[in-house]
C-alpha positions, -999 to 999 in steps of 0.1 A, spaced: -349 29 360 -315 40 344 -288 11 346 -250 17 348 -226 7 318 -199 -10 324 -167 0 301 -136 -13 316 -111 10 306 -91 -20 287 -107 -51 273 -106 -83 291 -79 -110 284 -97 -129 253 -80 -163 262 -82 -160 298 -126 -154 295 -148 -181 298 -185 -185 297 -209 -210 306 -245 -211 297 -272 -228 311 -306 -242 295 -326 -250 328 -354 -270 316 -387 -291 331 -385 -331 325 -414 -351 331 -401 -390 331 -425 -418 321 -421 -456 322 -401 -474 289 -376 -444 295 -400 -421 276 -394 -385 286 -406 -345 277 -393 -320 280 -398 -281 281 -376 -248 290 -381 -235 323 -398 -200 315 -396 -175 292 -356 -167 298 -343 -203 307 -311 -198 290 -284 -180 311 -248 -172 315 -223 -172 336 -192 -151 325 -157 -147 337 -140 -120 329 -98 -117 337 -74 -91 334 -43 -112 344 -18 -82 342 -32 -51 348 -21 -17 360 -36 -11 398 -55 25 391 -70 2 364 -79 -20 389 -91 1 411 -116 17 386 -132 -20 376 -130 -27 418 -146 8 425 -176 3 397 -186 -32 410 -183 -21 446 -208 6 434 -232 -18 422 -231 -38 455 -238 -73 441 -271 -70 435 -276 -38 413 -279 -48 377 -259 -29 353 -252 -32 311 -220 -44 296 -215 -60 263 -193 -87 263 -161 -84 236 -168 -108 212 -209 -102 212 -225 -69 197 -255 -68 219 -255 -54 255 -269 -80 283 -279 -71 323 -255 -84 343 -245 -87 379 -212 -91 395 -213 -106 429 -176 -117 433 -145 -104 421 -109 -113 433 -82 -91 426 -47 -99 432 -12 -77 437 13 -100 423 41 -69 425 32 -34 434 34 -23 401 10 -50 384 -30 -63 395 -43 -91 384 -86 -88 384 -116 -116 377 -153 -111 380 -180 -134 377 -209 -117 355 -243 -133 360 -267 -126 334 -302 -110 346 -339 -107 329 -347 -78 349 -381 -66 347 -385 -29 335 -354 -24 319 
C-alpha cells in the first residue's frame, strides 16, 4: 500500500503549532502506595499535532482542504512535521478553515499520529 504525502505548499505558522504527546501506560496499584508500571504496547507513545496557517491565501487553502478531504479522515498519509527530519503516518480527522476577508483564509488541522500496519 502506497501512502499519500502531504506538502502543504507553505510551511505552517511555527508559533501558532502545537503538539501533545501521549505515553499511555498499564499501572498496577498495591497497598503502602507501591505501584508498576509498564507502556501500553509496542507504540504507546503518540501525538497529537496542530498545525495553523493563520493568514493564508484561499487557493492555498483550498489545496490543504482538497488533500485532507481526499484522505477522508481515516486514510493515513506521510508528512514530516517542520521542525523534525523524519516522516510519521498521520491522520487528519478535523480541520476548520476560516474566511476572515475574501482575500485571506485562515486553516488548522489536527494530525493524529498512526502505527499502521504494512506501511
Amino acid at each position: 500500500m502506497t501512502l499519500a504525502t502531504f506538502t502543504p505548499p507553505l510551511s505552517p505558522a511555527p508559533g501558532q503549532t502545537a503538539k501533545t504527546v501521549t505515553a499511555r501506560t498499564l499501572r498496577a496499584q498495591f497497598g503502602d502506595s507501591y505501584s508498576q508500571r509498564t507502556p501500553d504496547g509496542l507504540n504507546s507513545v503518540t501525538a497529537i499535532v496542530v498545525l495553523d496557517w493563520p493568514q493564508i491565501q484561499p487557493a492555498d487553502a483550498d489545496t490543504i482542504e482538497a488533500f485532507f478531504v481526499a484522505q477522508n479522515g481515516a486514510t493515513a498519509f506521510i508528512y514530516t512535521l517542520p521542525w523534525e527530519t523524519a516522516a510519521k503516518i498521520w491522520t487528519a480527522a478535523s480541520w476548520k478553515r476560516g474566511n476572515p476577508s475574501g482575500m485571506i483564509s485562515s486553516f488548522q488541522v489536527n494530525l493524529t499520529q498512526e502505527f499502521d500496519i504494512g506501511t
